[in-house]
DOSE-175025 format. One record per residue (C-alpha): residue number from 1; residue in one letter; chain; x, y, z. Coordinates in steps of 0.2 Angstrom, whole numbers, plus 5000, padded with zeros to 4 digits. Example, Ala and Ser with C-alpha at 12.3 -4.5 7.8 and 13.67 -1.06 7.14 Angstrom:
BEGIN
(pt 1, A, A, (5062, 4978, 5039))
(pt 2, S, A, (5068, 4995, 5036))
This chain:
BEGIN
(pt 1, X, A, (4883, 5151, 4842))
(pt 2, X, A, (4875, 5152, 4859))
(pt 3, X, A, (4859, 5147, 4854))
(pt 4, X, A, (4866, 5130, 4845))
(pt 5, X, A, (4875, 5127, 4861))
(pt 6, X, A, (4861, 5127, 4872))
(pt 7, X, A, (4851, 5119, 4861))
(pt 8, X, A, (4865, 5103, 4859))
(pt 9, X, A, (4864, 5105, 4879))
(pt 10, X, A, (4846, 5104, 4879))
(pt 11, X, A, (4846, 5087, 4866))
(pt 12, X, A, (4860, 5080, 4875))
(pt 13, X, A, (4855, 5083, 4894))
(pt 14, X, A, (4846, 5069, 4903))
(pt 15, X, A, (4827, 5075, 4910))
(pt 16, X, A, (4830, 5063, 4925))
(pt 17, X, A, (4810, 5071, 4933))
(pt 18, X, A, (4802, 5066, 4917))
(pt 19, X, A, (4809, 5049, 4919))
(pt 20, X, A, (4801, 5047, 4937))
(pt 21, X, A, (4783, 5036, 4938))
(pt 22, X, A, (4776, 5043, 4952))
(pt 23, X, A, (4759, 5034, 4956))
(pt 24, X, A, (4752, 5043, 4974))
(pt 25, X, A, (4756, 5057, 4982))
(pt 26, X, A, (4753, 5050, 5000))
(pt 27, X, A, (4749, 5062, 5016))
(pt 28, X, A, (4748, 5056, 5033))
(pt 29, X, A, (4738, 5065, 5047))
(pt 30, X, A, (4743, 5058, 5065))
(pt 31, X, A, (4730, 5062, 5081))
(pt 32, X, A, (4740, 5074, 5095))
(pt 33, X, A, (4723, 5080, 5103))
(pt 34, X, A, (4722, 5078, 5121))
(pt 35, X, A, (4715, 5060, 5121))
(pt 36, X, A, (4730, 5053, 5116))
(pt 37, X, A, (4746, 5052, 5127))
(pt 38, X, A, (4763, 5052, 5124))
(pt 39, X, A, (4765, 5032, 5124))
(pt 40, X, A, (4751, 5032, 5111))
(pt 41, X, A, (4759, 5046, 5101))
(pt 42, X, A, (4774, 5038, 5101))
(pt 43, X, A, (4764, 5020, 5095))
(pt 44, X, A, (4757, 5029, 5079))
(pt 45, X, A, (4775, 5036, 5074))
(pt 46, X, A, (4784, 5021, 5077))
(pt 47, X, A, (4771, 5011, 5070))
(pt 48, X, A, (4772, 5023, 5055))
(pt 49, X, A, (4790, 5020, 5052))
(pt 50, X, A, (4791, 5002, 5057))
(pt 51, X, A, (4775, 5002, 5042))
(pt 52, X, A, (4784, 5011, 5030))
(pt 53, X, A, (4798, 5001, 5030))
(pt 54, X, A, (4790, 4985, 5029))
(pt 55, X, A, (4796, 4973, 5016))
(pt 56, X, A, (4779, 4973, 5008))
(pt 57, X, A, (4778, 4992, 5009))
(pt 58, X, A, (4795, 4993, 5000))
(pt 59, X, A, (4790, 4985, 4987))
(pt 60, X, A, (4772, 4993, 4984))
(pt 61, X, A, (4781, 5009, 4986))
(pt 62, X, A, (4794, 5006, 4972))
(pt 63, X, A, (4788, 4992, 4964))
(pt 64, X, A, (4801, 4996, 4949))
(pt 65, X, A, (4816, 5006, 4946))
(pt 66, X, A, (4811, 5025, 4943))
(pt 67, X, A, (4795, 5022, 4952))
(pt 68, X, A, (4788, 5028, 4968))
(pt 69, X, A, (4777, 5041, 4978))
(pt 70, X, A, (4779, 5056, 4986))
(pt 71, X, A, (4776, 5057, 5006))
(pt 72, X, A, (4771, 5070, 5020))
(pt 73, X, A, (4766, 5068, 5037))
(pt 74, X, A, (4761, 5078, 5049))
(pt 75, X, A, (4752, 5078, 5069))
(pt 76, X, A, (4735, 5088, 5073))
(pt 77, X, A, (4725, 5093, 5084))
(pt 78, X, A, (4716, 5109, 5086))
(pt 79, X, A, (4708, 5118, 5073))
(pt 80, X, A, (4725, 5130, 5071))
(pt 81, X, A, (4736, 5117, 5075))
(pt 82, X, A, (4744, 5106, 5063))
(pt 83, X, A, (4763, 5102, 5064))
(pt 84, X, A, (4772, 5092, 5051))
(pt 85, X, A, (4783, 5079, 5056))
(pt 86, X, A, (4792, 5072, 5040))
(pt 87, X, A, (4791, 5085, 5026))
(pt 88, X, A, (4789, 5080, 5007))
(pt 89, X, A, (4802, 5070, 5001))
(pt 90, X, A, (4801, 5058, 4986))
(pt 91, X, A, (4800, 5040, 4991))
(pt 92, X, A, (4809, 5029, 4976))
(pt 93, X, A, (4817, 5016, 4986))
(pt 94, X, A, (4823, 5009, 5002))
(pt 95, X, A, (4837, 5022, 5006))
(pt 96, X, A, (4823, 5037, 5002))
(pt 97, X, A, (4809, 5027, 5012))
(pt 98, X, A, (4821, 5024, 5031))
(pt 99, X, A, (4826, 5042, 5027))
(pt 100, X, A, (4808, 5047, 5028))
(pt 101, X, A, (4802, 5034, 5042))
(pt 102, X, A, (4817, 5042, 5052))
(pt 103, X, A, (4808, 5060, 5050))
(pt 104, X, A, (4792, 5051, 5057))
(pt 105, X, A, (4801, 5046, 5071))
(pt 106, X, A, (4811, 5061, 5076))
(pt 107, X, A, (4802, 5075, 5069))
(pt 108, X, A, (4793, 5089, 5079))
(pt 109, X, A, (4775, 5086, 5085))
(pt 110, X, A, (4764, 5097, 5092))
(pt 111, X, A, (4765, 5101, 5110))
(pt 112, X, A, (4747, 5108, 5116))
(pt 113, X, A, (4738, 5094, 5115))
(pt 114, X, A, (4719, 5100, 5116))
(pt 115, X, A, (4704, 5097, 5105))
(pt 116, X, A, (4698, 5087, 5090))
(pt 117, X, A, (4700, 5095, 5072))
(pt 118, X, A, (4697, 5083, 5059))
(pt 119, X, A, (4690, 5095, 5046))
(pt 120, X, A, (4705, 5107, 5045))
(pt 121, X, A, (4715, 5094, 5049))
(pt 122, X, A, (4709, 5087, 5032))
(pt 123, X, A, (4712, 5106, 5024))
(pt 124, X, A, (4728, 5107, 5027))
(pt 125, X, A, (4732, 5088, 5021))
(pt 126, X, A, (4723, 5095, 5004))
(pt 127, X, A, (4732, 5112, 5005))
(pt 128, X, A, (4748, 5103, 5006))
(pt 129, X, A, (4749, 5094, 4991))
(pt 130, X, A, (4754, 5111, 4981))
(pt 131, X, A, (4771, 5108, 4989))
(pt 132, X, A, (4772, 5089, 4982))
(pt 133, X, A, (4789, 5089, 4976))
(pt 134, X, A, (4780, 5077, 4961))
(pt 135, X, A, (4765, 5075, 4949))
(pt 136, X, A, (4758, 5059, 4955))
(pt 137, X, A, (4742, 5050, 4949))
(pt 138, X, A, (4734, 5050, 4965))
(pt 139, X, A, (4734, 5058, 4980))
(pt 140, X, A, (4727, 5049, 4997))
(pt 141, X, A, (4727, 5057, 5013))
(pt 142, X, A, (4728, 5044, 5027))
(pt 143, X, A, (4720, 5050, 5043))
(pt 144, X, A, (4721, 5040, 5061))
(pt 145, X, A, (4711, 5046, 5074))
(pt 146, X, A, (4702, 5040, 5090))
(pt 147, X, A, (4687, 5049, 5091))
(pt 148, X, A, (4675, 5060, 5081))
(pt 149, X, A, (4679, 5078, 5077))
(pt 150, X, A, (4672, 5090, 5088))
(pt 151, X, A, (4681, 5109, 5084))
(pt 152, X, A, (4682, 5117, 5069))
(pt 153, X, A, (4671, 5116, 5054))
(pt 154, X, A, (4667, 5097, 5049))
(pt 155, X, A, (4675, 5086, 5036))
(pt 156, X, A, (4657, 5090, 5027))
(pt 157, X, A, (4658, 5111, 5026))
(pt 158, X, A, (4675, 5110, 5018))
(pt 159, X, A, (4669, 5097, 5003))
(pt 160, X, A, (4652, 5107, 5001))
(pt 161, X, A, (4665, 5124, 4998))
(pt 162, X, A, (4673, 5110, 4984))
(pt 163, X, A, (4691, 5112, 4996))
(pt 164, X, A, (4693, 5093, 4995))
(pt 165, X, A, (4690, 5088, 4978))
(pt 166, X, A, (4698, 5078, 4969))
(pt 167, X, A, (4706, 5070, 4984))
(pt 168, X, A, (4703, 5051, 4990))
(pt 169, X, A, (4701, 5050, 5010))
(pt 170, X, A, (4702, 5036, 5019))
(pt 171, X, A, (4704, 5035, 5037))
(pt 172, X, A, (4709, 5021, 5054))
(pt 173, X, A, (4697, 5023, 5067))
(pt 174, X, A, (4708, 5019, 5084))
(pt 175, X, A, (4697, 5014, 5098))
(pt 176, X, A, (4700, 5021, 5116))
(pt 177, X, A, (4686, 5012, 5128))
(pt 178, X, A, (4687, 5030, 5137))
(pt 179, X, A, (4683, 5039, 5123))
(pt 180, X, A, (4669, 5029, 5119))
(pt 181, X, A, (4660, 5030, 5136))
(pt 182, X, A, (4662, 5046, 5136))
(pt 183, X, A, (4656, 5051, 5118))
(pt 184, X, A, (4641, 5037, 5118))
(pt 185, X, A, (4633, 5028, 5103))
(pt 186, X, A, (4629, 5045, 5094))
(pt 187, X, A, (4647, 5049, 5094))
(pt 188, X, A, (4651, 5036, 5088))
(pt 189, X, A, (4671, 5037, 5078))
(pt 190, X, A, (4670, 5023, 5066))
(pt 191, X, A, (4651, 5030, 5060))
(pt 192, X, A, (4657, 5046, 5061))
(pt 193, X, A, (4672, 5043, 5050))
(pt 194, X, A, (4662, 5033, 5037))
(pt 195, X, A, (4650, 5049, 5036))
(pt 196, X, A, (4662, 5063, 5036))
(pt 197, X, A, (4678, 5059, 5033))
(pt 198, X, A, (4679, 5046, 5020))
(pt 199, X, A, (4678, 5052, 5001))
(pt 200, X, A, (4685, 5048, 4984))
(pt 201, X, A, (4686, 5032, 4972))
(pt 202, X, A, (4691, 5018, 4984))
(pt 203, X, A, (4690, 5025, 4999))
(pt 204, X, A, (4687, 5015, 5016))
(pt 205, X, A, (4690, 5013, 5034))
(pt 206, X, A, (4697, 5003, 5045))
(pt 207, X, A, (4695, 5000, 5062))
(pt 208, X, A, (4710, 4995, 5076))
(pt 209, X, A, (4705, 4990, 5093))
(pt 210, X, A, (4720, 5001, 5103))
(pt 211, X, A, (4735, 5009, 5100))
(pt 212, X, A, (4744, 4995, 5104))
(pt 213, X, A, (4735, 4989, 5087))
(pt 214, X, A, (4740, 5004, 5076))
(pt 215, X, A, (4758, 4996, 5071))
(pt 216, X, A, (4750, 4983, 5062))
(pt 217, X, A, (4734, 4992, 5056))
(pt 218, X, A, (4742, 5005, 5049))
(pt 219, X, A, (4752, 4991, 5040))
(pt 220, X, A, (4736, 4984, 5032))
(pt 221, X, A, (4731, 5001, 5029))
(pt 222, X, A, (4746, 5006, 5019))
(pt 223, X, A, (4745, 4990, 5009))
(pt 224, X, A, (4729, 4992, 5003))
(pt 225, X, A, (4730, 5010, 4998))
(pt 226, X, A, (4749, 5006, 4990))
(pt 227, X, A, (4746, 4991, 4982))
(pt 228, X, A, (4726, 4982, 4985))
(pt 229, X, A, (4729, 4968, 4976))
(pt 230, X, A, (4743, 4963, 4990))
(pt 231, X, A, (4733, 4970, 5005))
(pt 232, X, A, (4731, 4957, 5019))
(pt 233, X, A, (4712, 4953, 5021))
């Protein structure tokens, strides 16, 4: 009698996770090194937020009921250092999206604000999607940053060890006219990100001015990887 009971439980009982289109699991790495300030920081997670919730977003988000991504986002900097910010949640629609952009917003960042490390910072985005609280069709990591990496191993040592297959990259170069007096034209971010950053079917990158930029680069930049057919050219 038990066993036929479960198994009417079983035939009866809604699988609501099978039901659920998930088309990218979606990680977002933030810049915290040293080069960028507290008004800057603050740019990229309101920007974020103000993105993510963007009528447009919305709607490549969740373009239909039962469909969505799932979302992370975290700050680095160093080579150890890489704090999350808004931890995986399903995004199926607007209620689940300002949940999430409020996490971006208010979330803990990283403190010690030092060197450059893009290549781990890249490892942990890939480590992280065994936590995705879904199995999506694609997963993107979207990567800002204003200057090439320079700690920790490169983007380039981790993909030769096969850590960052099956993974599309694509990054938003931020430019910071101090930075790029100081670095000089063989350092310089938007070359370096096309060489060692970028990977995977579809990748690209973009390329913003300032921080004051960021809001509505990373706009276009979530369009395009969300829904390209809709992406503002």
């Amino acid at each position: 009698m038990r066993r036929l009971a479960l198994a009417l439980f079983l035939a009866t009982t809604p699988v609501a996770a099978s039901a659920f289109d998930c088309h990218t699991a979606l990680v977002m790495g933030l810049d915290a090194s040293r080069s960028v300030d507290q008004r800057e920081s603050r740019l990229q997670r309101e920007g974020l937020a103000d993105a993510l919730t963007s009528p447009e977003i919305v709607a490549a988000i969740a373009p239909h009921e039962g469909t969505g991504i799932a979302a992370m986002a975290f700050e680095w900097s160093d080579p150890e250092d890489q704090v999350v910010i808004a931890r995986w949640r399903v995004l199926d629609g607007e209620a689940a999206i300002e949940a999430f952009a409020a996490d971006v917003v208010e979330g803990p960042g990283i403190e010690r604000r030092w060197k450059t490390g893009i290549g781990p910072a890249l490892h942990f985005a890939v480590d992280a999607f065994a936590d995705a609280p879904a199995i999506c069709r694609r997963r993107i990591i979207d990567i800002s940053g204003d200057g090439p990496g320079n700690a920790g191993n490169p983007p380039h040592r981790f993909r030769e060890e096969g850590l960052l297959g099956g993974v599309t990259i694509n990054g938003l170069v931020i430019r910071h006219p101090d930075n790029d007096q100081a670095q000089g034209p063989n350092r310089d971010p938007l070359i370096y990100y096309q060489r060692e950053v970028v990977q995977g079917p579809g990748a690209f990158v973009m390329e913003t001015a300032s921080f004051d930029d960021y809001p509505a680069a990373i706009r276009r930049k979530l369009l395009r990887e969300l829904a390209p057919s809709l992406a503002l050219r």
